[in-house]
N, C-alpha and C positions, 0 to 999 in steps of 0.2 A: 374444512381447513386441513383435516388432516391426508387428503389426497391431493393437495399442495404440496404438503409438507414430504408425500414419499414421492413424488413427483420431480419436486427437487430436490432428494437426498437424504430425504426421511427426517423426523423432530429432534434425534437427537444431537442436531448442531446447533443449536441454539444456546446462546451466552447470555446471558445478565449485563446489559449497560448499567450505567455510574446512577443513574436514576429508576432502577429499579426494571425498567422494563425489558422483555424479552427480542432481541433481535438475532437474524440468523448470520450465523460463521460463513466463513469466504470459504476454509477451510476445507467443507464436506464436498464428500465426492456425488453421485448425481450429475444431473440434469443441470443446476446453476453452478456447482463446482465446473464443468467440463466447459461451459460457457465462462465462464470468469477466464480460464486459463487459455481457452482461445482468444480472448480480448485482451491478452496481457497480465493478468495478473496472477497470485497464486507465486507456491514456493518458488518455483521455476524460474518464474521473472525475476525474483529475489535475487537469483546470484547473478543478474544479468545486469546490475545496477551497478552504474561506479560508483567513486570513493563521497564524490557529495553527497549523492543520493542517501548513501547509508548514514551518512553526517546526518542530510534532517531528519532519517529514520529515528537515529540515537535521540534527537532532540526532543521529538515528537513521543517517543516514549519515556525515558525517563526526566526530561525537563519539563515536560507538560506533560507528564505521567496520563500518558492516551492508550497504555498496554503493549500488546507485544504486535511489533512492526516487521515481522519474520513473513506473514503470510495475506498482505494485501490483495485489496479488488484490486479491480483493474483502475479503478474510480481513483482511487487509492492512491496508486502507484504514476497515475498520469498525475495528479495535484502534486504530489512531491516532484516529479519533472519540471511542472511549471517553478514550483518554490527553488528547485535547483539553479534553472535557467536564469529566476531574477537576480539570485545570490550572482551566476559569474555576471548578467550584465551591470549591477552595480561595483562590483568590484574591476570591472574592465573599464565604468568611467571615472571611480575614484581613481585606479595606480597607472588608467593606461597599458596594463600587460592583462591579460590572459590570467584565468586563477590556472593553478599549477597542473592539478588536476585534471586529463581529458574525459569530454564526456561520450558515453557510449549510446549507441543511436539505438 
């Protein structure tokens, strides 16, 4: 395990989930760090996210207290796409108009 572990970025990236077990960060650099951020994800794409986006981020961490939403997978950051995209098509069949906000591709 532990030539896994430097493999992809070595053990010190690992955090504590809500239940106790050990899972590893998007965060560290390596092999799965350099991979996440060629698929999308990582700080990078962070600032590449418009104003919804950051909205279900907010949501996602402090109204469903899921931690900090600054350094997502890629996994990650595609599911809030999706959760972005159904927010404008529902509000595009309730009012009719476009949510305000344009989204970035």
């Amino acid at each position: 395990m532990d030539f896994v572990n430097k493999l992809s970025g070595g053990g010190d990236n690992n955090t504590e989930n809500v239940s106790g077990q050990q899972q590893e960060s998007s965060s560290g650099g390596g092999l799965m760090g350099k991979l996440n951020s060629m698929a999308g994800g990582g700080k990078e794409s962070e600032k590449n996210e418009d104003y919804l986006d950051k909205g279900v981020d907010a949501v996602q961490q402090y109204g469903f207290k899921q931690g900090d939403q600054s350094n997502e997978s890629a996994v990650e950051q595609a599911k809030d796409e999706q959760i972005s995209d159904y927010i404008r098509k529902g509000y595009k069949s309730a009012t009719g108009n476009d949510v305000p906000v344009q989204d970035k591709s």
